[in-house]
Every structure is written in C-alpha cells, then in structure tokens.
PAMI-263614 format. One record per residue (C-alpha): x, y, z; residue in three letters. Coordinates in steps of 0.1 Angstrom, whole numbers, plus 2048, in hexadecimal, padded with zeros to 3 digits. Example, Ala and Ser with C-alpha at 12.3 -4.5 7.8 and 13.67 -1.06 7.14 Angstrom:
BEGIN
87B7D384EAla8897F5847Ser
***
This chain:
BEGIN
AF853DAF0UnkAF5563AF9UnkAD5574AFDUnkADB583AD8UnkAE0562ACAUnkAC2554ADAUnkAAC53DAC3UnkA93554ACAUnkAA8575ABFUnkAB7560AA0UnkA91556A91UnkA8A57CA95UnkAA958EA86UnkAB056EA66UnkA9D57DA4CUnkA91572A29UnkAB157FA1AUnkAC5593A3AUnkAD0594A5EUnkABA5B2A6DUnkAB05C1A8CUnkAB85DBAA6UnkAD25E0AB7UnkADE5DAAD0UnkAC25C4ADEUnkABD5AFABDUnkAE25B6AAAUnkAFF5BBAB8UnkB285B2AB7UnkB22590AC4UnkB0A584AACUnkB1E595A8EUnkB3C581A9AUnkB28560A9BUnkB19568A78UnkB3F56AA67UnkB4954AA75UnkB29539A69UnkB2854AA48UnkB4A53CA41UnkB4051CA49UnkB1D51CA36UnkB3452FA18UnkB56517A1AUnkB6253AA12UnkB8A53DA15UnkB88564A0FUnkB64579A19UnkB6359FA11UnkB525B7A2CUnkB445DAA29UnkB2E5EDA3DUnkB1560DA3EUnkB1562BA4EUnkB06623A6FUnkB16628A8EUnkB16603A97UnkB1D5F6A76UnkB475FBA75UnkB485E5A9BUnkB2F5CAA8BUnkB445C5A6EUnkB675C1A7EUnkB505A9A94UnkB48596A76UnkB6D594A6CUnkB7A587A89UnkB63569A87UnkB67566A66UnkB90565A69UnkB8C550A89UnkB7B535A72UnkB9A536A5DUnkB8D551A40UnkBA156FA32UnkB8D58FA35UnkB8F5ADA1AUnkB7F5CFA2DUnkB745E8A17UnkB68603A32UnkB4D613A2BUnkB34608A09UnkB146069FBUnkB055E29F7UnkB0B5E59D3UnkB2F5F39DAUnkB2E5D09E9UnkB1F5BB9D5UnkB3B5CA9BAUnkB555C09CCUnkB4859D9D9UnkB4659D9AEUnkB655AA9A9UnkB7D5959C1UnkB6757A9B9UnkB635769E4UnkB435709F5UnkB3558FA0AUnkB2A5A2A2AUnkB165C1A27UnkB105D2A4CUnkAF05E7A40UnkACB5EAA4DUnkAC25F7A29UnkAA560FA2CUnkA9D608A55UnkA9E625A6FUnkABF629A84UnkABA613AA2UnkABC5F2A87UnkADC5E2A75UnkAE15C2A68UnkAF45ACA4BUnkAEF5A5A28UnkB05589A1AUnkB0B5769F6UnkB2055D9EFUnkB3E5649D5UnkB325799B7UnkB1658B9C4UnkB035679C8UnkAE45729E5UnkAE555DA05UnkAC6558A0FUnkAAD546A26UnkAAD52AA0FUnkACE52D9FEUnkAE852EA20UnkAD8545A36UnkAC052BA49UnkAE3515A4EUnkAF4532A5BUnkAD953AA74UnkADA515A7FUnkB01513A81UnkB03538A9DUnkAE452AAABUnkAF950AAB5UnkB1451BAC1UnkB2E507AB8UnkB41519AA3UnkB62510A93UnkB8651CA9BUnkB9E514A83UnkBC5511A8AUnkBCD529A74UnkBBA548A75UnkBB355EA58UnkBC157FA50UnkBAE5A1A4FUnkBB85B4A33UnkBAA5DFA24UnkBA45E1A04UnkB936009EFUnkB7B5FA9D6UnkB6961A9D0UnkB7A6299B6UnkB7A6069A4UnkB556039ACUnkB4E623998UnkB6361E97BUnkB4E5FA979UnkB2A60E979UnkB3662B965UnkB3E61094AUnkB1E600947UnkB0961E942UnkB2063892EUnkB0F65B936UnkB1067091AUnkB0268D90AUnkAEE6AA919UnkB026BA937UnkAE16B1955UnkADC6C3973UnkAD66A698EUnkAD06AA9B6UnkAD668B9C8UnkAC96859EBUnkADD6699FCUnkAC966EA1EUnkAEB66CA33UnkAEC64BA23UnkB07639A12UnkAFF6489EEUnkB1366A9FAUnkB3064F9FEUnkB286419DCUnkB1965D9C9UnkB376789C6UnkB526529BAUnkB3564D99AUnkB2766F994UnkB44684997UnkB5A68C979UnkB3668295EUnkB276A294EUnkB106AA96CUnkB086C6981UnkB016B49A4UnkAF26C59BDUnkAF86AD9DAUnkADA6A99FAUnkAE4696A1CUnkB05685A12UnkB12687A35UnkB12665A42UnkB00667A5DUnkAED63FA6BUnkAD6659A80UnkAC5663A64UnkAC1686A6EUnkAB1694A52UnkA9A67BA47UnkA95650A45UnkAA8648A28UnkA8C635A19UnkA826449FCUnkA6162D9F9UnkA51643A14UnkA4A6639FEUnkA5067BA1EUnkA74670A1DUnkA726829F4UnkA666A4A00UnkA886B99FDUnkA976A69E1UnkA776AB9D2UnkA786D19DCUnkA9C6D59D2UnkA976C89AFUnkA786E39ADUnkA8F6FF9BEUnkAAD6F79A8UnkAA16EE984UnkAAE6CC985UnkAA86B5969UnkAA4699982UnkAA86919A6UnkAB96739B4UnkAAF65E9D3UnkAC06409E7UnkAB6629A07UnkACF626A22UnkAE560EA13UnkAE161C9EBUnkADB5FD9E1UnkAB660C9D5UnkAB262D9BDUnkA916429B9UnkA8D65F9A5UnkA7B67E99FUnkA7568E980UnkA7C6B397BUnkA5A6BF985UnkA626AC9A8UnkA476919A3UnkA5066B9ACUnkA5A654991UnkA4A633993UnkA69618995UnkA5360297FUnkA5B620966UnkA7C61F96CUnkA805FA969UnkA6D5FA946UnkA8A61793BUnkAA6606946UnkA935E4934UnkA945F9914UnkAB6605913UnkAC05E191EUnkAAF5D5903UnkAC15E88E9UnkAE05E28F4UnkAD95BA8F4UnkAB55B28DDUnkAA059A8E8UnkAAF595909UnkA9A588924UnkA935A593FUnkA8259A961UnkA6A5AB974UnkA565A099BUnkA3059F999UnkA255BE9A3UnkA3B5D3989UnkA275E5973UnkA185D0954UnkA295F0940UnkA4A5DC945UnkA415B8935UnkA2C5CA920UnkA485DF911UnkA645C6912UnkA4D5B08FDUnkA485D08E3UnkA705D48E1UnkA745AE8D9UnkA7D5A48FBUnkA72589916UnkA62594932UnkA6557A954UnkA4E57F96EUnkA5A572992UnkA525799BBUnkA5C5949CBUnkA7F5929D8UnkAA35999CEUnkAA95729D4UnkA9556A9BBUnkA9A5809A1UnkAC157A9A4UnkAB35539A0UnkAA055B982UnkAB756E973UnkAD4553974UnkAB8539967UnkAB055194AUnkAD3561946UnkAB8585944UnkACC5A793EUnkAB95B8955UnkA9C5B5971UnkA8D5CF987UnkA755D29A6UnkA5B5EB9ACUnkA6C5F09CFUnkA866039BDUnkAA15E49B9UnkAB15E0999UnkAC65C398BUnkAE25C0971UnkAF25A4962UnkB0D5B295EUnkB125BE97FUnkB1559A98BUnkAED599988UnkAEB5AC9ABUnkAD95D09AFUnkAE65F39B0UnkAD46119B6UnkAF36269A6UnkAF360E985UnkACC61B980UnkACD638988UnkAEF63D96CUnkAD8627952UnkABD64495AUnkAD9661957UnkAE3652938UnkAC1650927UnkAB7672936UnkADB68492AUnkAD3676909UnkAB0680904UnkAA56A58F7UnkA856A290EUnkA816A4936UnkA7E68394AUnkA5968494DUnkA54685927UnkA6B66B924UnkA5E65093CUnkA3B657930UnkA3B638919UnkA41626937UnkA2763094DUnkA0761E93DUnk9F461B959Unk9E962A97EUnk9F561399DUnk9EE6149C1UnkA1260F9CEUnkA145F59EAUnk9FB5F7A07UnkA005E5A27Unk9EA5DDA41Unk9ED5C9A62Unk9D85A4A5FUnk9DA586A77Unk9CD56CA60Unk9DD578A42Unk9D0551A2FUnk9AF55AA39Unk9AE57CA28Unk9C056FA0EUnk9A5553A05Unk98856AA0BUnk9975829F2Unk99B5639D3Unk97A55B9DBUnk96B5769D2Unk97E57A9B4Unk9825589AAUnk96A545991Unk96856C97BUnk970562954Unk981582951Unk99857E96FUnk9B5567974Unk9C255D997Unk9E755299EUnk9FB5499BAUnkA215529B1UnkA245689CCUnkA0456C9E3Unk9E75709CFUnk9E55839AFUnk9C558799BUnk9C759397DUnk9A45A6963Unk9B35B493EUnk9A85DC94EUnk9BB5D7976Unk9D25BD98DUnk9D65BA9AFUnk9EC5A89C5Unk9EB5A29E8UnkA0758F9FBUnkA1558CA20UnkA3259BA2CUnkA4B582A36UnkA55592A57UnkA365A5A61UnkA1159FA67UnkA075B4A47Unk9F65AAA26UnkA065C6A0BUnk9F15CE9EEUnk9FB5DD9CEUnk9DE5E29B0Unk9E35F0991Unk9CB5FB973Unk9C5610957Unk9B4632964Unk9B363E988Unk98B63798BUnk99160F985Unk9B160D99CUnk99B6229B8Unk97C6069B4Unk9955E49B7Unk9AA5F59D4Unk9915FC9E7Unk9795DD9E2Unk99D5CD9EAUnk9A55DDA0DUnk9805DDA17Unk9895B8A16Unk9A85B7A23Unk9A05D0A3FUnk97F5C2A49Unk9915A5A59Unk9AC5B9A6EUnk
***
C-alpha cells in the first residue's frame, strides 16, 4: 500500500458521496488507478464511462482511472472534458455506470471522483463506495486476462439536444450573462444556450482549474460580485452562475440581487407541476417552507428528506417524484435519470422568465414567503453536547415541535431552525427561517449564543 493509499489517507479523502482531497499529497494517479479497478469490481461493470473537469490534474487522474478500470477487464468510453451532469447524461444515456474527475466547488489545490452506477444511480458511502474504499485499501486488486478497451466518445452536443428538450425556451428574446468562473459551464454553456433566442453575454468561460478570477462557488456571495455587477452594467434580465463542475446553478435577478435556490426550487416545482398535476415533488429540510407549502396549493405532494443528493435520488425512486431540489443550489429531474443539473434549472428558469411579461424578481416573489438566515457554520468539538443543550431548551414548548430527520429541527407555526453536523468537518451548520426579519434575528441569535458558547 502507497503512502496515498494509506488507511489513514483513504478514511480522509472517502467521502459521504465522493473521492476528495488535495493533490498530490491526498489524490493523485495512483490512487485514481486503484479506484477504477475497485469500482469495477464493487459495480460488476463490463463498460464504465469517464469524464473529467477542467483542472490541471484531472485529464492524468482520469486516464489513471481507465487503466485500472480496463486492467480489471472493463471497456472504457472517455468523453474529455464534461460537466458532472454532462456525465450523469451520458452514464443515462449509454446506460454505463460512471467516473466524474471534479472537486465541484473546492479551490485549485483539490480534485477528486464522483461515481454512479449505470443510469445516473449515486454510489455512495452506503451504496458501493465504503466497499470500494475497503477493496484499494486491500490492495489486492484484480487483473483479468483480457483487458478492457479504451474507447472516445462525444456527447456534448447530444447532452444539449437532451436539456434543450425538457425545458423548451420560448417567447421573449432575454438578455442573459452567464458567469462560468473558468469552470466547466463555459464548456457546457455555449452546447445548450447557443442557437435559443438569447443574447449571452458570457463571464470567465476559459477553463482555467486555477481559478484565476474567482472560487467557483457561487454560495460564497464574494464569488457573485461581477456577475452581479455585469447584470447591473448591462441591463440583463438575469444573470447566471455555476460551481466548478456546473453541476449547481445560482441566479441573480435583473437588479443584481441573489435569488434564494429555495425560490428557485418552488418555480421549477410549479412548472413541474403543470406539466404533470399532482406529482410528488421532494425537497431537504432546510428548503424554505414556501416550497411544501406551495406544492401543496398546486395539488401536489411535497416529501421532506436529509440533506444530501443520496438521498433525495433515494427518495425520489421510492416516490417516482418529478422533481426535488436543495437549498445548496442542486436540482433533480426525473427525467433526467433523477440526477441534478445546474444547466436543466437554470433552462426551466429561462423558460419561465422568457415567458413571463414581468422581470425575475416580480416573478419569484410568490415564492419568497419568508426571511432565512442561509447556512451558518461554526467550529464545535462536542457537536452531541451542543446539540442536546440546544433541544433542551426548546423541548417540552406546546408550540414547538422537535425532530431528528437530519440533526435537530425544531419547529414554532412563526420560525424553524435546524442545526446539524457536518459530516467531514468539526462544524455544527445552522439554517433558521421565519416570517419577518425581527423574529429570524431573535431565534438566530438565541441559537448561536448557544452553539457558540461551547466552542
């Protein structure tokens, strides 16, 4: 065993749902190769589809993957460069399971691998991934007699033809700008916008893993300043956003103010809706309460679950639900093999925006109800402690109800909180929500004094 695949190493870089870490130190060829042979193994894949990022380590990683993969006897299709969705569409569309060489949202100096089994099916930590972990941590790897063959093929153009077809855009001609923070939206971007009745103004679609302009995580709002300034400067009727790996979409309206993804989520739940009434549409636990509360108004189901792309994709197979979306800015589509794409919702939003006589903010203001903190982290040892302390001083209330889904929620008819650990970090993350700005102010802070107290 190498010093990358130490047990060590492995504990740190296996993820909930992903392979993480930096490189080289944490990630690196050797590993990727290690993780191909044991994902066909874990898979009993005869074929596996690769892509990768932008990043300058990603292209070396994924032929690294390939080679164990075809050394344990699988056929490899290559499609270059790709967004996780660009990805999952074609892990859908050949019907093969997948390896995505992304570190999302992270700075430069990480990389890592996302991987689903055939269809877009997530792999993770209790579906596959611990079993892979456990199979490169043993070292003994298999070598079949006949190795597999590495193949190219190009989906891009097919991927956009696919997302173009689910969301028709049609109507108003819009002016958009689209900042794809030298991620791989400005690979995506120009094979599903071009040739629709935009006028794109296009930010950072070099692809560039250094990141030169800014993080391409759009949840940090410095990383919005010039698409929000561009979309003020040029009159846009909305401005576009991306992580590093497009697999997330954030918006700003045309006055260059955020749009909550909770907001977002709820639109997309309505249009869904329409298309397909009474449908069952899923949401995680600390979505706004707009979006169950406005499914339930257009004679859908709402389904709350935990946070997590694992299981919402669960949830949504259980309840065969059109749609599901996370306040982190993932959205999910049945018919896009239940899997999320940043590009799908942000056409769903075009669409609905192209068809409207009114600007964005006018019409997302029936789905923004209520004032919300956005998630707050801080660092705790003894997150159960914390934890415990808090439900005990809410506990016992008559007008406050306590669950346990995910963390601890507590729940009063005028606010909510929730307050759960991070799964790779020492943090406790808080997100509250309420109905004016003087009520979420009082439960936030009575919430972190507690929280913080303790550090």
């Amino acid at each position: 065993m190498s010093s990358t695949t130490s047990a060590a190493n492995l504990d740190a870089v296996f993820k909930a749902y992903d392979v993480r870490g930096t490189v080289p130190d944490q990630v690196d060829d050797h590993l990727a190769r290690a993780v191909g042979s044991a994902f066909v193994v874990v898979t009993g894949a005869a074929g596996v589809v690769v892509g990768h990022d932008m990043r300058p380590s990603s292209p070396g990683m994924a032929r690294a993957f390939a080679d164990g993969a075809t050394s344990a006897g699988a056929d490899v299709t290559m499609i270059g460069l790709a967004s996780t969705d660009q990805l999952y569409f074609a892990s859908g569309h050949l019907g093969l399971p997948g390896a995505m060489f992304t570190a999302s949202h992270n700075p430069a100096r990480y990389n890592g691998i996302k991987m689903c089994r055939a269809h877009a099916v997530p792999l993770g930590r209790d579906a596959g991934l611990s079993a892979v972990r456990d199979l490169v941590a043993s070292g003994r790897l298999p070598v079949a007699e006949t190795p597999g063959r590495v193949t190219e093929r190009d989906v891009l153009a097919a991927y956009g033809e696919h997302l173009r077809a689910l969301a028709p855009v049609r109507g108003r001609r819009l002016k958009v700008v689209v900042d794809a923070g030298n991620g791989m939206a400005g690979h995506t971007a120009p094979a599903v916008l071009d040739g629709l009745d935009l006028d794109v103004t296009p930010l950072y679609y070099e692809l560039d893993g250094t990141f030169p302009h800014h993080e391409a995580n759009p949840i940090d709002p410095a990383n919005l300043a010039d698409l929000q300034a561009l979309v003020c400067r040029t009159g846009a009727d909305v401005g576009l956003t991306f992580d590093g790996d497009a697999d997330r979409c954030f918006l700003v309206d045309e006055r260059g103010e955020p749009v909550d993804p909770s907001a977002v989520t709820a639109l997309i739940a309505s249009r869904e809706l329409e298309r397909e009434p009474g449908a069952t549409v899923i949401h995680n636990l600390i979505t706004s309460r707009a979006v169950p509360e406005l499914v339930t108004e257009l004679g859908g189901t709402p389904v709350r679950t935990r946070v997590g792309h694992s299981f919402i994709k669960a949830t949504m197979a259980e309840t065969d639900a059109v749609f599901g979306g996370e306040h982190s800015g993932h959205f999910y589509f049945r018919d896009f093999w239940r899997a999320d794409s940043g590009m799908l919702a942000a056409l769903h939003v075009l669409a609905a925006l192209a068809a409207s006589p009114t600007p964005l903010s006018d019409l997302l203001r029936e789905f923004s109800r209520y004032e919300s903190t956005g998630e707050i982290n801080s660092t705790v040892d003894d997150q159960d402690a914390v934890l415990a302390e808090i439900e005990q001083a809410y506990a016992g209330r008559d007008d406050v109800d306590v669950d346990h889904l995910d963390g601890l929620t507590v729940s009063h008819p005028g606010w909510w909180f929730n307050v759960r650990a991070s799964n790779t970090e020492p943090l406790l993350r808080l997100n509250a929500e309420a109905s004016d700005r003087p009520t979420l102010d009082r439960v936030r802070d009575d919430v972190l004094a507690m929280i913080r107290r303790t550090r």
